[in-house]
VMD Tcl script that draws the C-alpha trace (Angstrom):
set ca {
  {-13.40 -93.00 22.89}
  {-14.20 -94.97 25.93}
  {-11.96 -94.64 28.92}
  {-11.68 -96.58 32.16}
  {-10.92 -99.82 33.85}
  {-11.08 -102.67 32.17}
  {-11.96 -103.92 28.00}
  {-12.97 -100.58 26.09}
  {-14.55 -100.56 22.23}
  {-15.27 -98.01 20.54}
  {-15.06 -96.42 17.10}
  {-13.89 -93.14 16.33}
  {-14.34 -91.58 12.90}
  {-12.49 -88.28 11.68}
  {-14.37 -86.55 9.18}
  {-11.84 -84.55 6.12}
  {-12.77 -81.23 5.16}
  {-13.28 -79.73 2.33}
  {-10.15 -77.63 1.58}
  {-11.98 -74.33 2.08}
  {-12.59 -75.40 6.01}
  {-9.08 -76.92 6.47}
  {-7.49 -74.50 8.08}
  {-10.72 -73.19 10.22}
  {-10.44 -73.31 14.13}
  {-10.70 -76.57 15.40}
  {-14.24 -77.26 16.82}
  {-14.93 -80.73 18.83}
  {-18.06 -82.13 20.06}
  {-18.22 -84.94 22.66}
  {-21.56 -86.94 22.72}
  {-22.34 -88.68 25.82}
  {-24.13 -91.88 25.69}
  {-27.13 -90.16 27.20}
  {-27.06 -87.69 24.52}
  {-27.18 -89.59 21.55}
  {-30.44 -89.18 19.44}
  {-32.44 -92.89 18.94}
  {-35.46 -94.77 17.44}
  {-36.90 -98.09 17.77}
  {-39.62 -99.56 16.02}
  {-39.97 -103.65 14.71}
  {-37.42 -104.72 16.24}
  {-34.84 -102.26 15.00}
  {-32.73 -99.57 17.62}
  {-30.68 -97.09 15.93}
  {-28.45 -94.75 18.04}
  {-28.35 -91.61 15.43}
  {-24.29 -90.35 16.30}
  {-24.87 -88.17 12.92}
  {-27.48 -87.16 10.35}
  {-30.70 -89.06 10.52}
  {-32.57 -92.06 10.75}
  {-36.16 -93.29 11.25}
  {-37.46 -90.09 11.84}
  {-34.53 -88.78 14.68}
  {-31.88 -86.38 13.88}
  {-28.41 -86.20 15.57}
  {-27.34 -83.55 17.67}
  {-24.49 -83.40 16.33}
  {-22.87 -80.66 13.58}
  {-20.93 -82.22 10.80}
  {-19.53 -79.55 8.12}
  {-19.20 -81.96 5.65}
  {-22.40 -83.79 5.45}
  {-21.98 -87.28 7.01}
  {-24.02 -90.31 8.26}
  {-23.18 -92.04 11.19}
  {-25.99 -94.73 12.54}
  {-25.48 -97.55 14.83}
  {-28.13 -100.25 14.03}
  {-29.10 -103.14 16.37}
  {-31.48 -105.65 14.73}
  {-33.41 -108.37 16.78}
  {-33.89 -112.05 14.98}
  {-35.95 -111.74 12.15}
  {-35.61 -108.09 12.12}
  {-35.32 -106.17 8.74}
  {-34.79 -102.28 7.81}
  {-34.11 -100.44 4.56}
  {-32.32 -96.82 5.84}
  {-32.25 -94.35 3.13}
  {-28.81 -92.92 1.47}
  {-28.26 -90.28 -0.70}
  {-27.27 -91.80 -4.08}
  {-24.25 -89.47 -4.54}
  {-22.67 -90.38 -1.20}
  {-19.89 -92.87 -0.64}
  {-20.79 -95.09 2.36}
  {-20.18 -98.55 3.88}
  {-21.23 -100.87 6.98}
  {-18.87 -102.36 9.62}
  {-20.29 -105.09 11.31}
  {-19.73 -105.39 14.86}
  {-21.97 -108.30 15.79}
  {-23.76 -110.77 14.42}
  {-24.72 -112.17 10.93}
  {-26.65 -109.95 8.88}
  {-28.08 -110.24 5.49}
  {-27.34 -107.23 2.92}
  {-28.50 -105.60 -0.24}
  {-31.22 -108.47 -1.00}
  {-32.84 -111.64 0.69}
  {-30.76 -114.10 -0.81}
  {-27.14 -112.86 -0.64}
  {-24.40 -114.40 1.58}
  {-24.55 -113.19 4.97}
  {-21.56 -111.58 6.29}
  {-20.27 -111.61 10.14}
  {-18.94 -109.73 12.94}
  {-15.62 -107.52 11.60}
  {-16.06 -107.89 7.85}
  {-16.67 -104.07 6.21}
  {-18.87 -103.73 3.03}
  {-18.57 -101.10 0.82}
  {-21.95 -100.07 -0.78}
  {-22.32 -98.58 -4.14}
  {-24.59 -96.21 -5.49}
  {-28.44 -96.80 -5.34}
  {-31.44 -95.54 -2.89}
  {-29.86 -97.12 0.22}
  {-29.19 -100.13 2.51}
  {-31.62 -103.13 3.22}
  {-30.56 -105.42 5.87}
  {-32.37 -109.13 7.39}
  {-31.19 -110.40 10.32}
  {-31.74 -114.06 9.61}
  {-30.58 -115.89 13.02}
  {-31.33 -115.77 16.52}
  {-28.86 -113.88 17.79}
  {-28.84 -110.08 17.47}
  {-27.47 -108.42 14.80}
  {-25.02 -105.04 15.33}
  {-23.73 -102.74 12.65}
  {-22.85 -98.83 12.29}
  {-23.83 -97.55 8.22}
  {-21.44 -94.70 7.88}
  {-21.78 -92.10 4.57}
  {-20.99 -88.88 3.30}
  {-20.95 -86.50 0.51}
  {-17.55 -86.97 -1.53}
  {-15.57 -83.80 -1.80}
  {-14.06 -84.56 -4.96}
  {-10.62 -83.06 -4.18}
  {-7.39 -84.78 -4.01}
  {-6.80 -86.14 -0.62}
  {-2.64 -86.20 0.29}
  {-2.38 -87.97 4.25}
  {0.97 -88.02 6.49}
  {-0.04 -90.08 10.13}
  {-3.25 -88.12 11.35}
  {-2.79 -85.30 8.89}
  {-5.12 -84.93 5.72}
  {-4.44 -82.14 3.13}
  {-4.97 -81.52 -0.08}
  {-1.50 -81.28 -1.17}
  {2.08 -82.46 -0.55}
  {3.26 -78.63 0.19}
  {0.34 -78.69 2.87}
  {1.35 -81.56 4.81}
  {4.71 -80.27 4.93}
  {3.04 -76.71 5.66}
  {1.11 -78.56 9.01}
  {3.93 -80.75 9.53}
  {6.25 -77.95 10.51}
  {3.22 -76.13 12.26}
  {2.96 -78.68 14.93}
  {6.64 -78.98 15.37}
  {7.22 -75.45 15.96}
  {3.04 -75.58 18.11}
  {1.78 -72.73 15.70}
  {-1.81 -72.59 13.12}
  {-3.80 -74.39 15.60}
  {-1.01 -76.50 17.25}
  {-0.19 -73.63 19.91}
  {-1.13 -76.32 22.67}
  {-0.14 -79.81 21.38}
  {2.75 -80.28 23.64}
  {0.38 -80.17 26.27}
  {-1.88 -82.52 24.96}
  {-2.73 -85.37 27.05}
  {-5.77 -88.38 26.93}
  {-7.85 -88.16 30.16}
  {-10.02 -90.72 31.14}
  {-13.74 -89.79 32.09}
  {-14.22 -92.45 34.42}
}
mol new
graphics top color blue
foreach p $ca { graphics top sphere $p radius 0.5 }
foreach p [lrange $ca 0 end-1] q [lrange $ca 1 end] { graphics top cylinder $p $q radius 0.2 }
display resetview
């Protein structure tokens, strides 16, 4: 997340695990703005933050398999991005009015969230003259039963309770939390 003086924005996303990788040890990546794979072409700029878009692949690892684009469309710009049809996904818009799904639909604004259904992607029109900002965000469903306590995500209730007294007593992974602290970068 963005740290320093000043407004910050930013969007973090936390990806569950499968249950068979839940109890791994913890990996993180950090992606600097400089690092982050991206394409342009017809007046469409994706930043690639995971899987792949318009030819560019992310850097990034994901163990689950995930798709994380940021999409910045000029006026009269148009793109159809490719989604596996099995995958959940959805698009938060951050700026703009964009145009979804077909030519003639509604368009929806800045902070509004569509959920997509199944089908061979997303097709977006930006229809104004301003520009048009949005991250498309998708992964593979794991089909298990997800059970969630503040930032925990198990599979069951015993396993909350499991990590729940793990980080109280700073044990499994937790050996360190007490020390935990945010840093800014600036």
């Amino acid at each position: 997340m963005p740290a320093g003086e000043g407004t910050q924005r930013g969007l973090q996303l936390w990806i569950n695990l499968a249950s068979k990788d839940k109890m791994i040890e913890p990996r993180y990546q950090e992606l600097l703005s400089k690092d982050i794979a991206r394409a342009e072409k017809d007046g469409v700029e994706v930043r690639v933050i995971a899987g792949e878009a318009m030819g560019v692949q992310s850097p990034v690892y994901t163990r689950s398999p995930t798709l994380y684009l940021d999409f910045s469309l000029k006026p009269g710009a148009q793109l159809h991005q490719s989604i596996p049809e099995s995958w959940n996904s959805f698009v938060y818009m951050l700026e703009g009015e964009g145009v979804f799904g077909s030519f003639n639909t509604s368009p929806v604004a800045a902070h509004h969230t569509l959920v997509l259904g199944p089908g061979d992607g997303l097709s977006a029109w930006n229809k104004t003259s301003k520009p048009l900002r949005f991250v498309l965000i998708g992964g593979k469903p794991l089909d298990e039963p997800v059970v969630q306590y503040g930032p925990f995500v198990m599979n069951t209730q015993a396993e909350i309770e499991q990590t729940i007294e793990d980080y109280q007593y700073s044990k499994n992974g937790f050996e360190l939390a007490k020390y935990w602290r945010s840093q800014s970068l600036g």
